[in-house]
C-alpha positions in Angstrom: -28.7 5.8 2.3 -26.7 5.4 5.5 -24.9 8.4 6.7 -21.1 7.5 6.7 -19.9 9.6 9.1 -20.8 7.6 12.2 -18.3 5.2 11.4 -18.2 3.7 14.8 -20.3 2.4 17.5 -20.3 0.9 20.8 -20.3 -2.2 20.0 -17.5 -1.6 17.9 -15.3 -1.3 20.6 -12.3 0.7 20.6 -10.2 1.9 17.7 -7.1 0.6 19.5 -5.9 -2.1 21.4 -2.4 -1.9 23.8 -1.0 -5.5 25.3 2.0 -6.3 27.6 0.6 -2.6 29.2 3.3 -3.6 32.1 6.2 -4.1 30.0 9.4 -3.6 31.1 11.9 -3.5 27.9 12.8 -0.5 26.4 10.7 -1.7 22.5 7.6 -0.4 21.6 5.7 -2.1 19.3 3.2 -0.6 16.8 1.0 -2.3 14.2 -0.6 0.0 12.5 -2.5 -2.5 9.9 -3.1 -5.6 12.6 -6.8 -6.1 11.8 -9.1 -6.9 8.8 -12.0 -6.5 10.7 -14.6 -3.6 9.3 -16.8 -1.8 11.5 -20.6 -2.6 11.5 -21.8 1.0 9.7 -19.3 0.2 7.1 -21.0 -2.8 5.5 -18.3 -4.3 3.6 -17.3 -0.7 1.3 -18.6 -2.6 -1.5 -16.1 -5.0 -1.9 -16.2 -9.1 -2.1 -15.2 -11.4 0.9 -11.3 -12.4 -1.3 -10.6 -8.7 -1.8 -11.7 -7.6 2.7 -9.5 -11.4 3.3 -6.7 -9.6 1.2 -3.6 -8.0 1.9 -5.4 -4.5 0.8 -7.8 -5.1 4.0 -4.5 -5.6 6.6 -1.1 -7.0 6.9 -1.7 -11.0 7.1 0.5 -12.3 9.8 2.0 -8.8 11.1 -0.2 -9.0 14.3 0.9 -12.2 15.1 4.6 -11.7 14.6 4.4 -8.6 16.6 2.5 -10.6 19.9 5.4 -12.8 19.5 8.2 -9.9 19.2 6.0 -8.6 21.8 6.6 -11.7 24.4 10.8 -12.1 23.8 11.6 -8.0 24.0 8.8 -7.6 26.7 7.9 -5.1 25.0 4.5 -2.7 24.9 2.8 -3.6 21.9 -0.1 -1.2 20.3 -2.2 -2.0 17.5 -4.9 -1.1 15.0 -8.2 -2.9 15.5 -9.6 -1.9 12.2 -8.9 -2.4 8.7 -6.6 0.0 7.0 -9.5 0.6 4.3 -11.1 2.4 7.0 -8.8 4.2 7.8 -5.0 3.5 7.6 -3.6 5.0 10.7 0.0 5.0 8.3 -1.6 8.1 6.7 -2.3 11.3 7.5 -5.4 12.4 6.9 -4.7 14.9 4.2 -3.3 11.6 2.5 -5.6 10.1 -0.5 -3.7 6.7 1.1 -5.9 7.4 4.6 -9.0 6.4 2.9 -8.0 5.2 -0.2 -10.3 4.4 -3.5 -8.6 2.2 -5.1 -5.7 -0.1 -3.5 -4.0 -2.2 -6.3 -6.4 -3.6 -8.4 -9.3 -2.8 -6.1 -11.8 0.1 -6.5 -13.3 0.4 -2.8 -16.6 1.5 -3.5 -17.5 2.2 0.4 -14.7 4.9 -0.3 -15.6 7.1 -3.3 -16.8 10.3 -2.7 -16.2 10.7 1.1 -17.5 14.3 1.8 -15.2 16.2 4.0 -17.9 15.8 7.3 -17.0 12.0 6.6 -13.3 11.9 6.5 -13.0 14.5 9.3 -15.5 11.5 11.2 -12.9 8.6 10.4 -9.7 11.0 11.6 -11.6 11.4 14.5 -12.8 8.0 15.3 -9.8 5.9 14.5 -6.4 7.7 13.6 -7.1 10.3 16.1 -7.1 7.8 19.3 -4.6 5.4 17.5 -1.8 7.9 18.0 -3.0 9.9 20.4 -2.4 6.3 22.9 1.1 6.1 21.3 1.8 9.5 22.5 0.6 8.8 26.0 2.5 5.7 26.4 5.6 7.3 25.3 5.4 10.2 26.8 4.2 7.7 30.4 7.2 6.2 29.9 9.2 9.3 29.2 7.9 10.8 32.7 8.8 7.7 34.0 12.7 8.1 32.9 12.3 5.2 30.7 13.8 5.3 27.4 11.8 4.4 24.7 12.8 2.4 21.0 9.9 2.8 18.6 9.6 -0.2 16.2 6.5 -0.8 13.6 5.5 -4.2 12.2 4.3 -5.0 8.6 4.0 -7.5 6.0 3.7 -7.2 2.4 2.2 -9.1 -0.7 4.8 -11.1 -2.5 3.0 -10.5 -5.6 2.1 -7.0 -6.5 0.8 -5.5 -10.0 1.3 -9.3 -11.3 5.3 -8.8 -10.6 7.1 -10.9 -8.2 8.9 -9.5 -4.9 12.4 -10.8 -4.5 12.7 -9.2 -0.8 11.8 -11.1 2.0 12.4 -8.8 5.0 12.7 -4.6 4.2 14.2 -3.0 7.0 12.8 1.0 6.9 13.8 4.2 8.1 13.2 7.8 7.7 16.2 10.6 8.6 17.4 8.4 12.0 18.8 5.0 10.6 20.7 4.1 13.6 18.7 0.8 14.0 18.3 0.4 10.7 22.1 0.0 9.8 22.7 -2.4 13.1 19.9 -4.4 12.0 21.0 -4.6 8.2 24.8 -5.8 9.0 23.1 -7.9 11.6 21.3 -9.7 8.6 23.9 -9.6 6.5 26.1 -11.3 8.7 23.5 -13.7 9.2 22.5 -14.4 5.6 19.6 -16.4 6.4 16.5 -13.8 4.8 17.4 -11.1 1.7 17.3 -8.2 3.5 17.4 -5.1 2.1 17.0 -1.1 3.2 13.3 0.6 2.4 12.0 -1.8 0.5 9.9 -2.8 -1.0 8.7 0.7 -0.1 10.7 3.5 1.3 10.0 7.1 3.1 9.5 8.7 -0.1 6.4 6.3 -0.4 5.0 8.2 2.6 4.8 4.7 4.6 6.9 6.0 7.3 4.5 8.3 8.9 4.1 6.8 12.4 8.0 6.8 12.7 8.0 11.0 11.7 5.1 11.9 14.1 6.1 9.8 17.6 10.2 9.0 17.1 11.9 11.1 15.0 10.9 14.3 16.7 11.4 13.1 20.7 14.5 11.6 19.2 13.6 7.7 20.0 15.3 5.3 17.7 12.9 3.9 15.1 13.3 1.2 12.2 9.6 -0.2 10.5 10.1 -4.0 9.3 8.4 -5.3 6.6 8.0 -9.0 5.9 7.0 -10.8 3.0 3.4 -12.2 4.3 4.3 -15.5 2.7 6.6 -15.8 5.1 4.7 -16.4 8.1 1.6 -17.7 6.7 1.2 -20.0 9.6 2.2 -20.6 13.3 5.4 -22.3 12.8 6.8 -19.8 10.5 6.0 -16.6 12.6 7.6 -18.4 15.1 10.6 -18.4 13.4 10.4 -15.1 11.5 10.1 -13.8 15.1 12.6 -15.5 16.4 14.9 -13.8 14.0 13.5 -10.2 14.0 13.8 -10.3 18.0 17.9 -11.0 17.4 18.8 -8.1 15.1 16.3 -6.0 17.5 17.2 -6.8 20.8 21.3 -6.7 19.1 20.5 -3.3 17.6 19.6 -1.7 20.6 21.7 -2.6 23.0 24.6 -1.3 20.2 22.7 2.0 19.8 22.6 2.3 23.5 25.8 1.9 24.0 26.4 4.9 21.7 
C-alpha cells in the first residue's frame, strides 16, 4: 500500500501558479479550483475518468475566464494547479470540504480514511503555499502602496442533485459587499445574464473562505463570481462571459474607489 502522505513530488511541480506577475491594475485574481489535474502519488483516488473530467474534480472554464479577466483588468492572476479533490484550497483544513469523501453523487475512494499524518501532508503541500503566495503578493503590493481589490473566479454545474440551476452568474460576498452591490445593479441595469446575490451558494456554505482569510481582514474589497460552466463551455463564450464580468468589475471599482 502506498503511503499517502507524500502527496507531491518534484515532478509535480508546484502547488501554485501566479501569471501577469508585472501587473499593474489594482484586481487580483484567484482561482482556487483552476486545474483537474491529480498529482502522480494520488493515482486517480479511485474514481473513473467521467467523474476526475467532472465538475467535482475543478471548475470547467473558470481558468480560462480568469486568464481572460486577467488580460482586460491587467490584473495579477493566482491559481490552483491541482484538483480540488486533493485538496480544495476553498477550505480550511479543519473542513470535511478540504478533502472531501464524497462530492455529490461521488464517493472518492482515494479520500476515506485519511489519517491525520495525511491530511496535515496535503495542508502542507498544497493549501499551505496556495495562500501563503496570496499573502505575499498582497502584502508586495501593500509595501508597494498599491491598493489591492481581491476577486475569485468559479463556475458551477448547471445540474446538481438531478435539479436544474436557473442562475447563470452568482455574484458572492461575505460581511464587505461593496463590490458586490455595484456589480449586482451593474447587471441589473444590463439585464443580459440572471444575476443574483450568493448563489447558488452563499457564505453560510463556507465557500467564501479565501475572501475571510486575505480581504476581509486587510480591508481589500472582495466579491467571488460564480458562473454557470455551461456558459463558457468553449472559446467563444468565455470570451464573451469575460467580456461582461471585466465591465461590472473594472465599473465596480472605480465606484468603490471613488468612495
Amino acid at each position: 500500500m502506498l503511503v499517502r502522505s507524500g502527496i507531491l513530488t518534484s515532478a509535480d511541480g508546484d502547488a501554485v501558479a501566479v501569471e501577469n506577475v508585472n501587473a499593474d491594475g489594482a484586481v487580483v485574481l484567484v482561482c482556487e479550483h483552476a486545474s483537474s489535474l491529480l498529482p502522480t502519488a494520488a493515482g486517480t483516488l479511485g474514481l473513473s475518468s467521467e467523474a476526475l473530467s467532472s465538475h467535482i474534480a475543478w471548475d470547467p472554464g473558470a481558468l480560462a475566464v480568469s486568464r481572460l479577466l486577467s488580460a482586460k483588468l491587467d490584473a495579477l492572476l493566482v491559481h490552483q494547479r491541482f484538483s480540488r479533490l486533493v485538496y480544495d484550497c476553498n477550505r480550511p483544513p479543519e473542513s470535511p470540504a478540504a478533502m472531501p469523501e464524497k462530492s455529490e453523487i461521488y464517493e472518492i475512494p482515494g479520500n476515506r480514511d485519511l489519517s491525520v499524518a495525511e491530511r496535515y501532508a496535503r495542508t502542507a503541500a498544497i493549501y499551505v503555499p496556495f495562500h501563503d503566495r496570496i499573502s505575499a503578493e498582497l502584502a508586495s503590493r501593500a509595501a508597494a502602496g498599491r491598493p489591492s481589490v481581491l476577486v475569485t473566479v468559479h463556475s458551477f454545474t448547471p445540474i446538481y442533485f438531478g435539479k436544474p440551476r436557473a442562475v447563470e452568474i452568482g455574484i458572492l460576498h461575505d460581511t464587505d459587499t461593496r463590490l458586490a452591490d455595484v456589480m449586482l445593479d451593474g447587471a441589473a441595469e444590463a439585464g443580459r445574464f440572471r444575476v443574483e446575490r450568493n448563489s447558488p451558494y452563499g457564505p453560510e456554505d463556507g465557500v467564501t473562505h479565501t475572501l475571510r482569510l486575505h480581504a476581509l481582514p486587510a480591508g481589500h474589497a472582495n466579491v467571488m463570481i460564480e458562473v454557470r460552466n455551461d456558459l463558457i463551455a468553449n472559446s467563444v463564450d468565455q470570451e464573451v462571459m469575460a467580456d461582461y464580468l471585466a465591465g461590472l468589475i473594472a465599473d465596480a471599482v472605480s465606484s468603490v474607489g471613488r468612495q
